[in-house]
C-alpha positions in Angstrom: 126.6 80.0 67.9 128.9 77.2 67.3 131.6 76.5 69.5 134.6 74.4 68.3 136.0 71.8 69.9 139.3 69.4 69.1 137.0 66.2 68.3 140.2 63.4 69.0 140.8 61.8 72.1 142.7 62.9 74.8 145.9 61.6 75.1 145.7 58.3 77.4 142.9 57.2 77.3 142.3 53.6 76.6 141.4 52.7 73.0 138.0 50.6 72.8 136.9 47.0 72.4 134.5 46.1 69.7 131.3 45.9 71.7 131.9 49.0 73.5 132.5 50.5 70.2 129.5 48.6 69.0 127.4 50.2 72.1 129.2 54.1 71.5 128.0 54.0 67.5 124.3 52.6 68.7 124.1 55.8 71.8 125.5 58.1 68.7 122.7 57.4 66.2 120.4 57.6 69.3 121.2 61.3 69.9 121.6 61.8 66.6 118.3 61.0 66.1 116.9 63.0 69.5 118.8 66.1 68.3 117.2 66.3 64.6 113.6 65.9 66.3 114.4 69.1 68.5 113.4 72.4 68.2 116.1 73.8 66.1 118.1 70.6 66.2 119.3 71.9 69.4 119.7 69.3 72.5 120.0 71.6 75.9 122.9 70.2 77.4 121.0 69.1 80.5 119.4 67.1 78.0 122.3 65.5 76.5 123.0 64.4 80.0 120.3 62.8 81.0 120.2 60.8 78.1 123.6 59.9 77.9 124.2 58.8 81.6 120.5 57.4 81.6 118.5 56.2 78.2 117.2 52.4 78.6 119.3 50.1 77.2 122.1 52.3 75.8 123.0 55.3 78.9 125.8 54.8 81.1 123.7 54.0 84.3 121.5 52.3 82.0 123.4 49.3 80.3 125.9 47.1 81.5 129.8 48.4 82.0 131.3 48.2 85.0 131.4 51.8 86.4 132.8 51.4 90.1 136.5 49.8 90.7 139.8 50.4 91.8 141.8 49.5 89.4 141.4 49.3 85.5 139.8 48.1 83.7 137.6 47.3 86.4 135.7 50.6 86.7 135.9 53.9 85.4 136.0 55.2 89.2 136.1 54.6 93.1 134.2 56.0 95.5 135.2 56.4 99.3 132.8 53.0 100.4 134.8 51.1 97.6 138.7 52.1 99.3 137.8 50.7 102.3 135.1 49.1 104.5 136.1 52.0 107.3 134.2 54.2 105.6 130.5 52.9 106.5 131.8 51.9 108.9 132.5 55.2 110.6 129.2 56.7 109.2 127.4 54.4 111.8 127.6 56.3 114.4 126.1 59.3 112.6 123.5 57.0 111.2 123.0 55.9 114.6 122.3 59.1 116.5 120.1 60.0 113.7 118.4 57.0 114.1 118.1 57.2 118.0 117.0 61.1 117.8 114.3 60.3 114.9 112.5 57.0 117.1 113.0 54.7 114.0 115.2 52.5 112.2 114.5 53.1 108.8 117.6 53.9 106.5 117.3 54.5 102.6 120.1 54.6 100.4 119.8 56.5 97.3 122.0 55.7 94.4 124.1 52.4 96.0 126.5 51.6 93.9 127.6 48.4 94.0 126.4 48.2 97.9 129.7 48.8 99.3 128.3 51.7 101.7 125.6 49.1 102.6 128.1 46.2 103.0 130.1 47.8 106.0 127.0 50.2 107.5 124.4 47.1 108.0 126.8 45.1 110.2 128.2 48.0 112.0 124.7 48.7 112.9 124.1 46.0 113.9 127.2 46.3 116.4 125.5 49.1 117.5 122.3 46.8 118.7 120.5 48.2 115.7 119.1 45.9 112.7 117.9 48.7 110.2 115.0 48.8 108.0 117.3 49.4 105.0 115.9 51.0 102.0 117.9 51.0 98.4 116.3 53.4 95.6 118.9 52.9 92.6 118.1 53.7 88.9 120.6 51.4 87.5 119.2 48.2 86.7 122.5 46.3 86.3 123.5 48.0 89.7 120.5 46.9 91.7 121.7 43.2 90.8 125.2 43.9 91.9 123.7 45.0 95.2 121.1 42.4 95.2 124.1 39.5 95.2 126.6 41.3 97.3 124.2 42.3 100.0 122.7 38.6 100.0 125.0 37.3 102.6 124.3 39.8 105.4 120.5 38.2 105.9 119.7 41.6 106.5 116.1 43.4 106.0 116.9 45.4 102.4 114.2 46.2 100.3 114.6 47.9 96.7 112.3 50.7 96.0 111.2 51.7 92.4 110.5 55.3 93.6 110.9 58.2 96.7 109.0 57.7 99.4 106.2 59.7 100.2 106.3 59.7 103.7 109.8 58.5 105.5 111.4 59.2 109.1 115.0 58.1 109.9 118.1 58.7 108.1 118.9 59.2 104.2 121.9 58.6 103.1 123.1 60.3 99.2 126.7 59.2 98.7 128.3 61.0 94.9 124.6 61.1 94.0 123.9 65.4 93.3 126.8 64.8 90.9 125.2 62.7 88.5 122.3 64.7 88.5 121.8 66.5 84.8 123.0 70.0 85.0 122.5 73.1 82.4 125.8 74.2 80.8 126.2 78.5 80.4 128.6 80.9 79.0 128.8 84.6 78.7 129.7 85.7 75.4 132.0 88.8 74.2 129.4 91.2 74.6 128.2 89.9 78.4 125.2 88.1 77.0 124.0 84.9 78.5 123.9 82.1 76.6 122.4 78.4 77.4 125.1 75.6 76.0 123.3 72.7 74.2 124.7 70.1 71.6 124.0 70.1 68.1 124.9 67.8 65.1 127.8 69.0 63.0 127.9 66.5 60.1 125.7 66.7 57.4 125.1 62.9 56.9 123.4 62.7 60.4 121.8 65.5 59.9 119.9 63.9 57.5 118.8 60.8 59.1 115.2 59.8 58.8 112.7 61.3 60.7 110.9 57.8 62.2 114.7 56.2 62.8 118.2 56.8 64.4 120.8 57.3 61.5 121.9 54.4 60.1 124.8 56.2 57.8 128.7 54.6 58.1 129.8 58.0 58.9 128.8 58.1 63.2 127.7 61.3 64.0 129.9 64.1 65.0 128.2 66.6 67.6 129.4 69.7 68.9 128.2 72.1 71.5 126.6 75.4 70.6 124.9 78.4 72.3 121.6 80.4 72.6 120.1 83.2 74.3 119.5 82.1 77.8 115.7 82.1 79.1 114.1 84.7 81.3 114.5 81.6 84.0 118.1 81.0 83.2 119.1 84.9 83.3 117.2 85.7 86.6 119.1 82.8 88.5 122.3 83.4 87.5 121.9 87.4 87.9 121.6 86.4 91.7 124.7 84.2 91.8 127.7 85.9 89.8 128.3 88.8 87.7 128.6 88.2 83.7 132.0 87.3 82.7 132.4 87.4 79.4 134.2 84.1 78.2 133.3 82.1 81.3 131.7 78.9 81.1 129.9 76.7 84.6 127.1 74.7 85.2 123.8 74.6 87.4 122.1 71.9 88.7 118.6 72.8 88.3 117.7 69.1 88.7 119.2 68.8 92.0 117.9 72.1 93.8 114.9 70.7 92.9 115.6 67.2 94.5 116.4 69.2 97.4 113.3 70.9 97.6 111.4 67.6 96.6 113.7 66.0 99.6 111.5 68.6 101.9 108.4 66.9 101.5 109.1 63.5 101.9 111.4 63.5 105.1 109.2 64.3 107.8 111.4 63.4 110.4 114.8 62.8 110.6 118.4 63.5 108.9 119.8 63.0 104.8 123.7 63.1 104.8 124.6 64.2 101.1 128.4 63.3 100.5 129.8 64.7 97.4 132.8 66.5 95.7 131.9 70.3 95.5 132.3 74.0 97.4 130.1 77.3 98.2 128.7 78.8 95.8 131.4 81.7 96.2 134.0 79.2 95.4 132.1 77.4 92.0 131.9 80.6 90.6 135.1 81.8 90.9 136.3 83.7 88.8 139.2 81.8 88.2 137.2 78.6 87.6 136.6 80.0 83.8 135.9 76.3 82.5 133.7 75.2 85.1 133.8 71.9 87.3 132.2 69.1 84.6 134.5 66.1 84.1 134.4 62.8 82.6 135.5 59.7 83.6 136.3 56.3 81.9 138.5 53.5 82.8 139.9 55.6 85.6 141.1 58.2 83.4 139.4 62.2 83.3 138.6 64.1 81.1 136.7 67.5 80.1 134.9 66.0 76.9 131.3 65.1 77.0 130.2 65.0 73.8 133.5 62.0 73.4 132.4 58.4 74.8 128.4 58.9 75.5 127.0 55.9 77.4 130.1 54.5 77.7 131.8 57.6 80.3 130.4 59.2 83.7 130.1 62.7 83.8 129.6 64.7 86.6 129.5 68.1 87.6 131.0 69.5 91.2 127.9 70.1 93.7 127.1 74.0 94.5 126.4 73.3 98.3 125.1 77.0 98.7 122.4 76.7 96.1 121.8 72.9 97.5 121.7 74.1 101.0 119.1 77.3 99.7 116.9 74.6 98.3 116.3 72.4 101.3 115.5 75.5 103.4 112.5 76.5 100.5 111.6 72.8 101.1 111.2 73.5 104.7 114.0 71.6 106.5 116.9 72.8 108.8 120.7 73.1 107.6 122.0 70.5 110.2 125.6 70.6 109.3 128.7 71.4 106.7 131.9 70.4 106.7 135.0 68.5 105.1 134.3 64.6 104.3 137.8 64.8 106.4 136.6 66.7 109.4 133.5 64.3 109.2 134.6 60.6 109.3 137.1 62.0 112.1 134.3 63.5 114.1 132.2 60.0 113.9 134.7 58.0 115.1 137.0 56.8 112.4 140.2 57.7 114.2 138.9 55.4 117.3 138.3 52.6 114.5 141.8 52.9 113.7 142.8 52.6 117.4 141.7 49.0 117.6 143.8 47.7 114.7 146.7 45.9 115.8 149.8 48.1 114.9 152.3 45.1 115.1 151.2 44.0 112.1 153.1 46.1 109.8 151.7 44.6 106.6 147.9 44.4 107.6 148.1 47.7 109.6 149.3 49.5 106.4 146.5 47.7 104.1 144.0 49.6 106.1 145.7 52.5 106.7 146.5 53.8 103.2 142.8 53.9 101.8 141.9 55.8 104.8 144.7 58.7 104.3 143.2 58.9 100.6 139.7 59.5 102.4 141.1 62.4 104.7 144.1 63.6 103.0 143.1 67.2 101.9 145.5 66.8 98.3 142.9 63.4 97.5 139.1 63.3 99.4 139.5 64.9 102.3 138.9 68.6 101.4 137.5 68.3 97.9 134.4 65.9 99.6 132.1 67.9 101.6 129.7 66.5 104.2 126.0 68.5 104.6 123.0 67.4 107.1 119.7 68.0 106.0 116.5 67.8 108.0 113.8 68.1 110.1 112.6 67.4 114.0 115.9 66.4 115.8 117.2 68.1 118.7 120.4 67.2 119.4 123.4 68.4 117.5 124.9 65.9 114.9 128.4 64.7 116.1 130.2 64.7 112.4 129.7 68.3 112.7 130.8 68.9 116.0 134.5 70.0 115.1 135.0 72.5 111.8 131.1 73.2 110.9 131.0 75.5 108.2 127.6 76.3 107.5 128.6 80.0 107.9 130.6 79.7 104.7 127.5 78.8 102.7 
């Protein structure tokens, strides 16, 4: 089943230099070539994600583009650490209490960015009388050197894993990382049937590339998505989670439920905080959300196109914090919290940060002020960003939870 798909650009979006042209034709005749080796010449799309945010050398997270900043062409986003230092800043109390309540002072940072979170939370620790054990596990070679020179200065104890821990206690800390994780793409057809989305090849010249080489034709490959029947898997986990609505397209994150579960038996003591852009599962698959929640970005402008600008655009899909929060409880650890990334930062202190700022100075006071209304306005970060606790052994009730907990809404 082929599905069309208007194969120009959306309107606004910047046009490319030569070398990232150079680097989209080179990821092109990469899948080209993965997609003519499978079964059918059919790439699932979780798949086609993986390789395209990850493949050595040539995946967005992989090779060398700038992907965080706040203004273009800088980045192709901004994440709440990167608006303003207040941000880690106010997570230190939460890491804190975690910290006391778990008899350690071992932090680990999964997916850092360019070590903005880690930036502001080591020295506010250390405020706090506490000089972590900080941890960094990030996938993105050119990313771990960011990290490596910006979190230099601090003379701090960092250390750069290559892999999860198998045993950890104290506090994890997953900031915009479920997003990035590969996630299946469905669809109901006319008829109700479910049907797995994958990507296929709809030119002819790369469909005849060589077996033992990428294509090499002038043409670049043109892909397009296209369905299947959906697995016995596939069907049995979505009959538990909506009804078939025919027309209606979504993703789930297979990949991250089974992080979560993973996340269950490594953490034997202590708190993960997972900070990301997402809703219940009643409100992902709403019946109004038809198109689902994946988006691209690049140079600071979205889009709904991943098949477009592979290795050279994010894309991300919103978080199902029901099916997250289910996994970590098959892993064997305690829903600890839920709430508004708003709600959050306000209960752990960053109003009382704001307090201390000196509001005769009109011009400096307003600097600081307007990232953080982007963080907890509910039309920007606020709402959108959720906040969930995850863990295992701690008896005392988180205090970024204790106003506007919604576990019960999971």
């Amino acid at each position: 089943m082929n599905m069309a798909r208007n194969t120009s650009a959306p309107a606004g979006l910047p046009s490319l230099d030569i070398d990232s042209a150079s680097h989209l034709r080179a990821m092109q005749d990469y899948l080209a070539y993965r997609i003519q080796g499978s079964e059918g010449g059919f790439m699932p799309f979780e798949e086609w994600m993986h390789h395209a945010l990850y493949a050595p050398g040539l995946g967005y997270y992989a090779a060398g583009s700038t992907k965080f900043g706040s203004e273009a062409p800088e980045g192709d986003f901004t994440t709440g650490p990167e608006l303003t230092p207040l941000f880690g800043q106010a997570l230190a109390g939460q890491v804190a209490q975690i910290l006391a309540a778990s008899g350690t002072k071992n932090v680990l940072e999964v997916g850092a960015g360019t070590g903005a979170l880690a930036a502001a939370l080591i020295p506010a620790l250390n405020l706090l009388d506490i000089r972590p054990q900080y941890q960094i596990l990030e996938v993105s070679p050119e990313l771990r050197e960011r990290q490596q020179q910006r979190l230099g200065s601090l003379h701090a104890n960092v250390q750069w894993l290559k892999a999860l821990p198998s045993d950890f206690k104290g506090c994890v800390i997953a900031n915009e990382v479920l997003d990035a994780m590969p996630a299946a793409l469905f669809s109901w057809d006319d008829a109700g049937n479910l049907l797995e989305l994958g990507v296929g090849l709809e030119n002819a010249a790369a469909q005849q590339a060589g077996a033992d080489a990428p294509a090499e034709s002038s043409e670049p490959p043109r892909f397009n998505l296209v369905g299947r029947p959906a697995d016995e898997h596939l069907q049995a986990l979505m009959s538990r989670r909506m009804p078939p609505l025919p027309g209606y397209r979504s993703e789930v994150n297979v990949q991250a439920e089974a992080w979560m579960r993973q996340l269950g038996t490594w953490l034997k003591k202590g708190a993960a905080l997972l900070i990301d852009y997402g809703f219940p599962q009643r409100e992902f698959y709403h019946p109004q959300r038809a198109e689902g929640t994946l988006m691209c970005h690049f140079r600071h402008h979205a889009h709904a196109d991943p098949l477009l600008y592979p290795g050279l655009q994010d894309i991300t899909t919103h978080v199902d914090f029901t099916a997250m929060a289910d996994a970590a409880l098959e892993g064997g650890l305690e829903i600890l919290g839920y709430t508004s990334q708003a709600r959050f930062l306000m209960n752990a202190g960053l109003i009382e940060i704001l307090t201390g700022l000196d509001p005769h100075d009109a011009a400096g006071y307003a600097k600081v002020v307007g990232p953080v209304q982007k963080l907890l306005s509910e039309a920007e970060m606020g709402e959108l960003f959720k906040v969930m606790a995850v863990g295992r052994g701690l008896d005392v009730p988180l205090m970024g939870f204790t106003s506007g907990d919604r576990r019960d809404r999971l």
